[in-house]
C-alpha positions in Angstrom: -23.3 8.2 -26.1 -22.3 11.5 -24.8 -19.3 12.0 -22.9 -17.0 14.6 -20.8 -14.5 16.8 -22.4 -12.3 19.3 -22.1 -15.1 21.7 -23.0 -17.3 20.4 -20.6 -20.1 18.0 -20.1 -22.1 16.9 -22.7 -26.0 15.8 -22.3 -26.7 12.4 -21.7 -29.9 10.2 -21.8 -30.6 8.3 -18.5 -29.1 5.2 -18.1 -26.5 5.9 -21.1 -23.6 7.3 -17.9 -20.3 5.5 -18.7 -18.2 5.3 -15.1 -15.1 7.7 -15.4 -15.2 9.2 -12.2 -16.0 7.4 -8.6 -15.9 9.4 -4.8 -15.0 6.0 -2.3 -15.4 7.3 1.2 -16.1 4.0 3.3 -15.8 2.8 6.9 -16.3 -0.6 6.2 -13.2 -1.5 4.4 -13.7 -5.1 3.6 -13.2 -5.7 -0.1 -12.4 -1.9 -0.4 -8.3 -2.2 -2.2 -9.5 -4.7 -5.0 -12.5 -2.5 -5.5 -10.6 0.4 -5.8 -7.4 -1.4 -8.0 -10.6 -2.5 -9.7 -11.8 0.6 -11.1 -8.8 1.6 -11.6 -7.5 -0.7 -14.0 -11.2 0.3 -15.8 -9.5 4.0 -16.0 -11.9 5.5 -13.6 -11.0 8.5 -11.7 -11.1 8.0 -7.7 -11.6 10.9 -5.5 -12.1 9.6 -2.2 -11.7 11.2 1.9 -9.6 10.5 5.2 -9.0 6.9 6.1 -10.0 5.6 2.7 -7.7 7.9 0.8 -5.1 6.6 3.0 -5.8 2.9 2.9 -5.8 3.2 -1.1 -2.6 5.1 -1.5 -0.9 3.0 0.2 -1.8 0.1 -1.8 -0.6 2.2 -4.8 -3.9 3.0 -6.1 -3.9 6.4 -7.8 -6.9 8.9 -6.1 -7.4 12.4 -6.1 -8.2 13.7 -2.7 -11.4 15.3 -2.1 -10.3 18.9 -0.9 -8.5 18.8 -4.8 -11.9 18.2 -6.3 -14.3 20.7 -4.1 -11.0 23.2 -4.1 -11.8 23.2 0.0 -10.3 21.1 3.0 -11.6 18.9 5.6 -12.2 20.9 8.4 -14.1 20.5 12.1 -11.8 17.3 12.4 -13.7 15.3 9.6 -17.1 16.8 10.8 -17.0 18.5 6.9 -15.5 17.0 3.9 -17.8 15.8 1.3 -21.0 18.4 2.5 -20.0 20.6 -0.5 -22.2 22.0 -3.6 -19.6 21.1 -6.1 -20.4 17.1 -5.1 -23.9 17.3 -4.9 -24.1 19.5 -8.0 -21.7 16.6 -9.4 -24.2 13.4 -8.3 -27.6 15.4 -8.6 -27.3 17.1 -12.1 -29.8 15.8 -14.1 -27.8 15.0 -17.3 -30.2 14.8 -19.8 -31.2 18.2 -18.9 -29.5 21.2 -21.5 -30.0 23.7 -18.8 -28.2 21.5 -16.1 -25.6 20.5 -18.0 -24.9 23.9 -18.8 -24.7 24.6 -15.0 -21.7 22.4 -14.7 -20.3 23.6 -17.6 -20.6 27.3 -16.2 -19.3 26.4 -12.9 -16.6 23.8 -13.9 -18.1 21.3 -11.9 -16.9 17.6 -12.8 -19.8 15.0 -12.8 -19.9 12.3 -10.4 -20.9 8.7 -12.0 -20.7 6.2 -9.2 -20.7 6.9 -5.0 -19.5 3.8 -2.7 -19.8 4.7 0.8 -20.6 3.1 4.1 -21.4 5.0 7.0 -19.5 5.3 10.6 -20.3 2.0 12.7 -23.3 3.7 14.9 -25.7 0.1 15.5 -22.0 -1.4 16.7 -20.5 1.5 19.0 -24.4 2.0 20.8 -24.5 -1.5 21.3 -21.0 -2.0 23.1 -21.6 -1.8 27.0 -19.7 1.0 28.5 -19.9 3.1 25.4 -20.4 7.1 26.0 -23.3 9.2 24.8 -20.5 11.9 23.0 -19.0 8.6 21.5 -22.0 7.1 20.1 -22.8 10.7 19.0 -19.8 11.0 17.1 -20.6 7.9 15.2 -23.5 9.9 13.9 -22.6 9.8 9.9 -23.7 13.1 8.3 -22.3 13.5 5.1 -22.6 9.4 4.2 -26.3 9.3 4.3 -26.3 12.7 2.5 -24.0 11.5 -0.4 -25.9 8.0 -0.6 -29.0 9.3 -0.8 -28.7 11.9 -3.8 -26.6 9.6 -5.6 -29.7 7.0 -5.2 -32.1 9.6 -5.9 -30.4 10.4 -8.9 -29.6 6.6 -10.2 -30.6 7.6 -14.1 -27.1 9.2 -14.4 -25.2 8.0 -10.9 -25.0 4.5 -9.4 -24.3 3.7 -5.3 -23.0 0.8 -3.7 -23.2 0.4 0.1 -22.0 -3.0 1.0 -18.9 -4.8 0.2 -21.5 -7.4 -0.8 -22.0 -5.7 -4.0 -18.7 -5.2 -5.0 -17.8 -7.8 -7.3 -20.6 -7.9 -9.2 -20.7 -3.9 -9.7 -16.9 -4.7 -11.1 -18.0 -8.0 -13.1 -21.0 -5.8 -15.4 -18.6 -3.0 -15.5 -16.0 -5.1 -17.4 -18.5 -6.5 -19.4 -20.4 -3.1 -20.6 -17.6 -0.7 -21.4 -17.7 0.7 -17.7 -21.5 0.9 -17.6 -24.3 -0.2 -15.5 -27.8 -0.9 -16.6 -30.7 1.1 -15.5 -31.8 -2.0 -13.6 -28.9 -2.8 -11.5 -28.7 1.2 -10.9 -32.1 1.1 -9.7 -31.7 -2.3 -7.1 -28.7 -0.5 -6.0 -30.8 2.8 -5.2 -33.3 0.3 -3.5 -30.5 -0.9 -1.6 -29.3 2.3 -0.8 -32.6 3.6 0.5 -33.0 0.3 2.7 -29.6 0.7 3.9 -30.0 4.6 5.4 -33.4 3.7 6.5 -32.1 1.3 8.7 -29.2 3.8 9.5 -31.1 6.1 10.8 -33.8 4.1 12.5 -31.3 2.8 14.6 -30.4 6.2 16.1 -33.9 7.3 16.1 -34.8 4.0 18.1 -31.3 5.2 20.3 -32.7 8.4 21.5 -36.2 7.0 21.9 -34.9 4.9 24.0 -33.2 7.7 26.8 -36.6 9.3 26.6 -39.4 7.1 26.6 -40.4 3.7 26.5 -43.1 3.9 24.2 -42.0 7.3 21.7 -44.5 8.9 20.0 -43.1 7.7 16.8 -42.1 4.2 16.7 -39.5 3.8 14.4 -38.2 -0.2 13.5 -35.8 -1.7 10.6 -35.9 -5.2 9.5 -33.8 -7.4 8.1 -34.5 -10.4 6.0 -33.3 -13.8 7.7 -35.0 -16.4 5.6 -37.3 -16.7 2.8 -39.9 -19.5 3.5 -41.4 -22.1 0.8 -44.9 -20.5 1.7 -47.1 -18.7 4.8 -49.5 -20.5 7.3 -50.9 -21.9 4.0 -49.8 -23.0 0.9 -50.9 -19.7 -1.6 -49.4 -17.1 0.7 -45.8 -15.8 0.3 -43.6 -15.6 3.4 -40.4 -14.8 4.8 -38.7 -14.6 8.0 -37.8 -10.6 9.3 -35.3 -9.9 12.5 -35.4 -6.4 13.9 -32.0 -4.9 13.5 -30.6 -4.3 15.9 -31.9 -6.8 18.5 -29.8 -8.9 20.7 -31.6 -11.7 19.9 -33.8 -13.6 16.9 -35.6 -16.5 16.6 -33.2 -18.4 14.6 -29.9 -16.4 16.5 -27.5 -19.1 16.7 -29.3 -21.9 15.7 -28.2 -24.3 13.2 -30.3 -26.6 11.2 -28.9 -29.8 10.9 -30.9 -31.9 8.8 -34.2 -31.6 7.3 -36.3 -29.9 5.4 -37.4 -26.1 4.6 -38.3 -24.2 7.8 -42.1 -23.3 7.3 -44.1 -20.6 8.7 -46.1 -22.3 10.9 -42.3 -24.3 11.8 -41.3 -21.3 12.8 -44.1 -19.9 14.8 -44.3 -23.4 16.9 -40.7 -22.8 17.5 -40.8 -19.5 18.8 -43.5 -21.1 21.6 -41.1 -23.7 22.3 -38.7 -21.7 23.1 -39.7 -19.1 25.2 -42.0 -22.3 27.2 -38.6 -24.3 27.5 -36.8 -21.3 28.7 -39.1 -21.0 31.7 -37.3 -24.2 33.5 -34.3 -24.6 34.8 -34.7 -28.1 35.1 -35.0 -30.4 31.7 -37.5 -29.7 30.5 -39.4 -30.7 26.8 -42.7 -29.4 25.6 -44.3 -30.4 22.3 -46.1 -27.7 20.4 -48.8 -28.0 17.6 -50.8 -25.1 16.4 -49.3 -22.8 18.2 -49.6 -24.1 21.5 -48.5 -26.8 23.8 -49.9 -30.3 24.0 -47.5 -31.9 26.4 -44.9 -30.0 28.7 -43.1 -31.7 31.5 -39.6 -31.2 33.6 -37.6 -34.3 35.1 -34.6 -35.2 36.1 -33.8 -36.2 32.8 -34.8 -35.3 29.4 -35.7 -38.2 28.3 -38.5 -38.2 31.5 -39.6 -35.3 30.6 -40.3 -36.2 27.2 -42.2 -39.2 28.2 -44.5 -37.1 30.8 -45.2 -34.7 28.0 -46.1 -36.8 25.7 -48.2 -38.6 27.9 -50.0 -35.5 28.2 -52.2 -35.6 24.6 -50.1 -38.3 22.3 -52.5 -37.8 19.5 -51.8 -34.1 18.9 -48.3 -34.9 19.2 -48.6 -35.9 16.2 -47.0 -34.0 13.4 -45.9 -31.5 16.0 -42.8 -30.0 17.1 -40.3 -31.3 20.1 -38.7 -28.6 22.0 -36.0 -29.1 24.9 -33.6 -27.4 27.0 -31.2 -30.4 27.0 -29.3 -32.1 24.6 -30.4 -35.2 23.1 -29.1 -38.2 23.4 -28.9 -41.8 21.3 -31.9 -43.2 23.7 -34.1 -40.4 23.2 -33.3 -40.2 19.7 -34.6 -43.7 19.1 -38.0 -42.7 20.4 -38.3 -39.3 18.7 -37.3 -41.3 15.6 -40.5 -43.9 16.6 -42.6 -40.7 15.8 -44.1 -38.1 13.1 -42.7 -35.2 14.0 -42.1 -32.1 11.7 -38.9 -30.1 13.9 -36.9 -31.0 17.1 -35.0 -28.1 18.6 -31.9 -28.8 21.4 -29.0 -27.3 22.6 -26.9 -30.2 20.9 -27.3 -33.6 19.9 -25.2 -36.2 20.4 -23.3 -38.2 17.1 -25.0 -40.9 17.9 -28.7 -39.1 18.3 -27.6 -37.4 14.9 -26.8 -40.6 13.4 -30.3 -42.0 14.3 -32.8 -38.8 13.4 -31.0 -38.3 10.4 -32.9 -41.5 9.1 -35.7 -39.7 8.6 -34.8 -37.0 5.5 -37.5 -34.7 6.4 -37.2 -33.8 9.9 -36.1 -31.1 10.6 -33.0 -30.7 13.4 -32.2 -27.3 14.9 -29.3 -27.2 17.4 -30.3 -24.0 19.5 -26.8 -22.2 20.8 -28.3 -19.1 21.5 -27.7 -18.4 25.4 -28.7 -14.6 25.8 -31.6 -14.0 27.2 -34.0 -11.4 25.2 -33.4 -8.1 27.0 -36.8 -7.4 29.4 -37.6 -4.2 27.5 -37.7 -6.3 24.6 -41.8 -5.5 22.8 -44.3 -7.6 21.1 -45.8 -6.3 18.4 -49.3 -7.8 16.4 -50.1 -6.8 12.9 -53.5 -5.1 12.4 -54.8 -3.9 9.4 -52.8 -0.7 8.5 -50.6 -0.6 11.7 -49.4 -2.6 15.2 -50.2 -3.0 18.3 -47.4 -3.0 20.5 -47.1 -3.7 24.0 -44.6 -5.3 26.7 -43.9 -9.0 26.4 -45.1 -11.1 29.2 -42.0 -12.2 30.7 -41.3 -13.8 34.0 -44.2 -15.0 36.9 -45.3 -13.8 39.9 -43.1 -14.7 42.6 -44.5 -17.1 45.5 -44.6 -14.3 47.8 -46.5 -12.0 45.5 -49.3 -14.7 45.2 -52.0 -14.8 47.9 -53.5 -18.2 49.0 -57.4 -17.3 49.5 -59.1 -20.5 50.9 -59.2 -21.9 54.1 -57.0 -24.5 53.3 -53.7 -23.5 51.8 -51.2 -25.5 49.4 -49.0 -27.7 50.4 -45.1 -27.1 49.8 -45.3 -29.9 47.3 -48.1 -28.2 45.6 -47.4 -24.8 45.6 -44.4 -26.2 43.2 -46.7 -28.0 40.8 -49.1 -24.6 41.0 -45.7 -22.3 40.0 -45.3 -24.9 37.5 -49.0 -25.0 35.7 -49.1 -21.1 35.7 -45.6 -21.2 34.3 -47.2 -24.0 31.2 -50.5 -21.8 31.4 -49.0 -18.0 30.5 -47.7 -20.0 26.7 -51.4 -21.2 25.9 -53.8 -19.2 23.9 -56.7 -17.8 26.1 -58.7 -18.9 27.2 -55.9 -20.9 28.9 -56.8 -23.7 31.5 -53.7 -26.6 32.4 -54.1 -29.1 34.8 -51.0 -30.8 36.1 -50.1 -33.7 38.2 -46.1 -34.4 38.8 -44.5 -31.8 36.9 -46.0 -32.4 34.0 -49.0 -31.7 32.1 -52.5 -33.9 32.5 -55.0 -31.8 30.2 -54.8 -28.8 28.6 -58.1 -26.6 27.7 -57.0 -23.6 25.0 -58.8 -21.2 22.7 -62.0 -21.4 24.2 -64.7 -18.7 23.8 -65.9 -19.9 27.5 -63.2 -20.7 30.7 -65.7 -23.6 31.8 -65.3 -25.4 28.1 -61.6 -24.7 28.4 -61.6 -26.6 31.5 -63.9 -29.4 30.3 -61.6 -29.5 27.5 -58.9 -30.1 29.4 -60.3 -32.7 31.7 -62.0 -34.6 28.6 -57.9 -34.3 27.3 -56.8 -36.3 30.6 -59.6 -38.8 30.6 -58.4 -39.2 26.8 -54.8 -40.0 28.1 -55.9 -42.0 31.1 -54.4 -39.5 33.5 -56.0 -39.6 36.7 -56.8 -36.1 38.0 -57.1 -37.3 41.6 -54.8 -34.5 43.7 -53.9 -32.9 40.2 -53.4 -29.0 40.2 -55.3 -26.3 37.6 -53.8 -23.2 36.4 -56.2 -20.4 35.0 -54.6 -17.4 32.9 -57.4 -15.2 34.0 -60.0 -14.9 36.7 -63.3 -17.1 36.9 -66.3 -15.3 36.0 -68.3 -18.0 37.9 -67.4 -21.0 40.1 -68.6 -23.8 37.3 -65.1 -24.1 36.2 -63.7 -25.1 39.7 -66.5 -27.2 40.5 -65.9 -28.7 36.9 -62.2 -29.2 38.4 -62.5 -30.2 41.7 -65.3 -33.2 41.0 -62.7 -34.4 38.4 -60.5 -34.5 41.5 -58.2 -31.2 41.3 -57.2 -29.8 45.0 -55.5 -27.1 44.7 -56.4 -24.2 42.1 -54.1 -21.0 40.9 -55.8 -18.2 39.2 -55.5 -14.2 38.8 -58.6 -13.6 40.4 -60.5 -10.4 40.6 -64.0 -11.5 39.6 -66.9 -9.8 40.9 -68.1 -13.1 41.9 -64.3 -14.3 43.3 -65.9 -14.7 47.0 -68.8 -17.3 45.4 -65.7 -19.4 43.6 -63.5 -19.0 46.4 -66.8 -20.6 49.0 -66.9 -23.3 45.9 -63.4 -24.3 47.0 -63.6 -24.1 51.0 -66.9 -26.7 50.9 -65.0 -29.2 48.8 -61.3 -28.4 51.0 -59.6 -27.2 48.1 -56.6 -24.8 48.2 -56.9 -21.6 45.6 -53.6 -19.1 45.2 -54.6 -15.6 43.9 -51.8 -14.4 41.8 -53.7 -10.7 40.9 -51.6 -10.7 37.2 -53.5 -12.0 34.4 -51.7 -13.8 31.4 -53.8 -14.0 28.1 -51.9 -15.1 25.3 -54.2 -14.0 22.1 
């Protein structure tokens, strides 16, 4: 093993770099003083800058201030202190290399074996309301990202460790290998590293892009693992739950499972339509989702109503599906969710005695939802294609009433102009093409995925008949426009009156007639809402 001297430096092969000298420069400074005594006590130099110098020597660590090392100050109020060629000729040095090591020797330069550094808290000062552009572009780290990344791009003879996270660990193998690091946990800390300023810098990219233009020419996202799941929408594919840093919001942002099993994929998918359906009420409201799409929705004045109406809805393909509500649940309702296979039940809270009940069952899975921000409007949705995305806005929010137009002769009622807001509210959450019929606030038949609108809507009518709803005075809800008038005839002899729909069909006047012979209402809304 070679080693530094008086002399010099002498050549070493890669991965053979005892620690002896360590430049701790953090903002983050969590863990940082028993890191620090750590090394110490391992006899490792410390050179280290500003704050963090400061924070160690008053603990009584022993560190060697930077200026000493690069033989220049700090100057530009911090701006410059670690941008120097004696530290990057330090970390980069390939030390196996004659002619390098002969460099430092020449120059006197002392080798650099480990680099911990965080960067300044940019993702936390550009998220705070009120903050100042020259503020958040202070927080801009320079010299961080710079140090990290050539002591990860040089991890055969130097090792970096970016998160207090890693800190013990780095210490424990230390201890244990006469102050070295193997070349594999060198190498997963240089992965870490790379992943780390990455995300660092994606979040200021993303910053700017965002003063400039909603949809940049470069389109630059960081994720961050939440949850690895036991498998993807089937059993031989690998899977694991991603949030984009940064966002206000996740799909599992303060929620708490409870009981239960493993959240799956295809849990986690059916929860994320749950959701954003439940969210559209401000009355209780429950829908049950299966597949990726709702079988049963209802509001009420009480949960456990709505629950009943929506499951009233399709009680077959409630089965083995997942219950989703905007209300807590209580000991009644938890008896008859307990009656049932179900594979997830989401809430805002549950009561001890609800818990007490549910928890009977060891597999179901109980997810209190706390989360009470809203996703921010400018929020994207984004599909995987083969070798890229597709991203567009989310379709958030309906058409007011007074931005929808009533067409026919005969216009809704005040009662069912509420049941139409409702359907189209249901109808914008199933996958196109999307038909829901509705009768009292809740769903009767639902027609989805459908090639054809007219099978959608004999899908959904065949649904009702199925559940022994009677359609008589029942509303429909189309996500796009008719291309012909056999869906609303479909609709209306099953006893709809009153239909809501985009339109813009080239045949809209022939539907529209379709509806004035048989003295059915029809509301144009002119927004379309496929959900693919």
């Amino acid at each position: 093993m070679a080693s530094e001297t008086k002399d010099g430096v002498d050549p070493v092969a890669p991965g053979e770099v005892k620690v002896r000298r360590a430049l701790l420069s953090v903002s983050d400074k969590r863990g940082l003083v028993d890191f620090a005594r750590g090394l110490a006590d391992l006899g490792v130099e410390i050179v280290s800058t500003g704050g963090t110098a400061k924070e160690l020597e008053a603990e009584g660590i022993p560190i060697r201030p930077v200026e000493d090392y690069t033989g220049f100050p700090e100057i530009l109020d911090g701006r410059v202190k670690t941008l120097h060629p004696r530290i990057y000729a330090g970390l980069l040095a390939v030390r196996s290399s004659d002619e390098h090591v002969a460099t430092l020797s020449e120059h006197e330069i002392e080798p650099i074996d480990l680099v911990c550094v965080n960067l300044y808290p940019f993702e936390r000062v550009s998220s705070r309301r009120g903050a100042e552009d020259h503020e958040i572009i202070e927080n801009i780290d320079i010299g961080g990202p710079t140090l990290i990344r050539a002591a990860a791009k040089n991890h055969d003879f130097a090792a970096v460790v970016v998160t207090p996270e890693s800190y013990d660990a780095v210490l424990d193998e230390l201890r244990n290998s006469d102050a070295m690091l193997s070349g594999r946990t060198r190498e997963s800390l240089a992965l870490e590293a790379f992943a780390y300023t990455a995300r660092y810098d994606t979040a200021i990219a993303r910053w700017f892009a965002e003063r400039e233009d909603d949809f940049p020419s470069q389109y630059t996202m960081s994720l961050e693992k939440v949850l690895d799941l036991p498998y993807g929408e089937n059993p031989h594919q690998r899977a694991a739950f991603y949030a984009e840093v940064g966002t206000r919001t996740h799909l599992l942002s303060m929620v708490s499972k409870l009981h239960g099993k493993e959240l799956s994929f295809n849990n986690l998918l059916d929860l994320d339509s749950g959701r954003r359906l439940v969210d559209e009420f401000e009355l209780p409201a429950v829908a049950i989702i299966k597949h990726n799409n709702p079988c049963g929705v209802a509001v009420g004045a009480h949960p456990d109503d709505a629950f009943e109406l929506a499951l009233a809805t399709d009680r077959q393909s409630a089965f083995g599906g997942i219950v989703c509500l905007n209300r807590p649940v209580e000991r009644a309702l938890a008896q008859r969710l307990n009656s049932m296979f179900l594979e997830a039940v989401l809430a805002p809270g549950f009561s001890e005695e609800a818990l007490e009940v549910l928890q009977a069952k060891p597999d179901l899975r109980l997810l209190e939802n706390q989360e009470r921000r809203r996703s921010p409007i400018t929020e994207h949705d984004m599909k995987r294609v083969r070798g890229g995305v597709l991203v567009q806005d989310r379709d958030s929010g309906l058409e007011s009433r007074e931005e929808m137009r009533a067409v026919t002769q005969r216009t809704p009622s005040e009662e069912e102009w509420g049941e139409l807001v409702f359907a189209m509210r249901v109808c914008k959450h199933v996958g196109s093409n999307a038909i829901v019929m509705s009768k009292g606030l809740a769903t009767a038949g639902i027609g989805a995925g459908q090639m054809s609108r007219v099978d959608s809507v004999r899908i959904a009518i065949e649904k009702a008949g199925q559940a022994e709803i009677e359609l008589t005075g029942a509303v429909m809800a189309s996500d796009a426009f008719f291309p012909f008038a056999d869906g609303p005839a479909a609709a209306i002899e099953a006893g709809v009156r009153a239909i809501i729909q985009p339109g813009g069909s080239k045949r809209d006047a022939d539907v529209v007639e379709a509806c004035d012979r048989a003295g059915v209402a029809m509301v144009f809304t002119a927004r379309r809402h496929f959900r693919h």
